[in-house]
C-alpha positions in Angstrom: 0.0 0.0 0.0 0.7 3.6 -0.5 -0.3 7.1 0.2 -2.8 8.9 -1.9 -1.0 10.7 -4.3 -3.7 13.4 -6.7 -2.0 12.0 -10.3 -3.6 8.3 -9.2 -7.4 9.4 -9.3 -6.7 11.0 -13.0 -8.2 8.4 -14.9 -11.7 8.8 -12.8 -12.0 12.2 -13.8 -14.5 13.2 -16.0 -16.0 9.7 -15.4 -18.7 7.7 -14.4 -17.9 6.2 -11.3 -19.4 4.5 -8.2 -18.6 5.8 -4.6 -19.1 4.6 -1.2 -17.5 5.1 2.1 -16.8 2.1 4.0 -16.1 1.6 7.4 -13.0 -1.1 8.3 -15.1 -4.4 8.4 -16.4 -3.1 4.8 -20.0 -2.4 5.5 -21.1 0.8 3.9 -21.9 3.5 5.9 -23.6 4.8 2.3 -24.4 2.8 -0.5 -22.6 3.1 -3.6 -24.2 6.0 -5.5 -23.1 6.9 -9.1 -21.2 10.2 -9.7 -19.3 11.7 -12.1 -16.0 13.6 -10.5 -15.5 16.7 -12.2 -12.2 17.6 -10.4 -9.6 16.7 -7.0 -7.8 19.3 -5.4 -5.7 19.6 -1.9 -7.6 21.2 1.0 -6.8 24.7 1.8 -4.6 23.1 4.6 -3.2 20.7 2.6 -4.5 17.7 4.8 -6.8 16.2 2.4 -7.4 15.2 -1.2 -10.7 16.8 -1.9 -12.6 14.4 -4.6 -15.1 16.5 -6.3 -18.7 15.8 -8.0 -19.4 19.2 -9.0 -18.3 23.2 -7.8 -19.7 22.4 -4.7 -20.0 19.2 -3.2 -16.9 16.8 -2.4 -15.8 14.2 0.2 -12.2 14.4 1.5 -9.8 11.7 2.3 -6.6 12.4 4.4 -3.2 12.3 2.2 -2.1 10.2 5.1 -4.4 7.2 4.3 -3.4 4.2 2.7 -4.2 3.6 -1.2 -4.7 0.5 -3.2 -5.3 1.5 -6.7 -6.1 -0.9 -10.3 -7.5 0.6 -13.5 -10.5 0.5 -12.8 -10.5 0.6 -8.6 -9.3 3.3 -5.8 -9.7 2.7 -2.3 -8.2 4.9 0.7 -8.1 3.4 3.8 -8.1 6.0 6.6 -6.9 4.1 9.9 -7.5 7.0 12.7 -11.3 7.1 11.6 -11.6 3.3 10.1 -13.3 4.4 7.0 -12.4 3.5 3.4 -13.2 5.2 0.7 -14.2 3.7 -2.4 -14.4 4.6 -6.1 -14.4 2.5 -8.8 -15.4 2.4 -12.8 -19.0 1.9 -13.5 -19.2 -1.0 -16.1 
């Protein structure tokens, strides 16, 4: 595993996706919803990838969680709140 890094969410941009947050035992604490994600940015801080659907709305995911990425998969874990974040390809 690695840390999030923004270049590794490139190819979901300006894509049809499915998201869900997760928490550790991989129950959803939301159901997967579809979304398209229009942009990702750092936080004003710089704490957090911000993971945006359109000008306004956006979930944020610590830079210090833990990433496992595919082609068509991203997943942050974040281990001091036990929630994983989840976005993968719509097929």
């Amino acid at each position: 595993m690695e840390l999030i890094k923004k270049e590794d969410l490139d190819r979901f941009v300006r894509q049809n996706v499915q998201v869900a947050i997760l928490d550790e035992k991989g129950n959803d604490k939301a159901p997967f919803v579809h979304k398209e994600i229009i942009k990702t940015g750092l936080c004003p801080d710089g704490t957090h990838l911000r993971i945006y659907f359109d000008h306004m709305n956006f979930f944020a995911v610590p830079l210090t969680s833990s990433v496992e990425a595919s082609d068509s998969r991203w997943a942050a874990f974040d281990q001091e709140a036990g929630l994983k974040y989840v976005i993968k390809k719509r097929v």
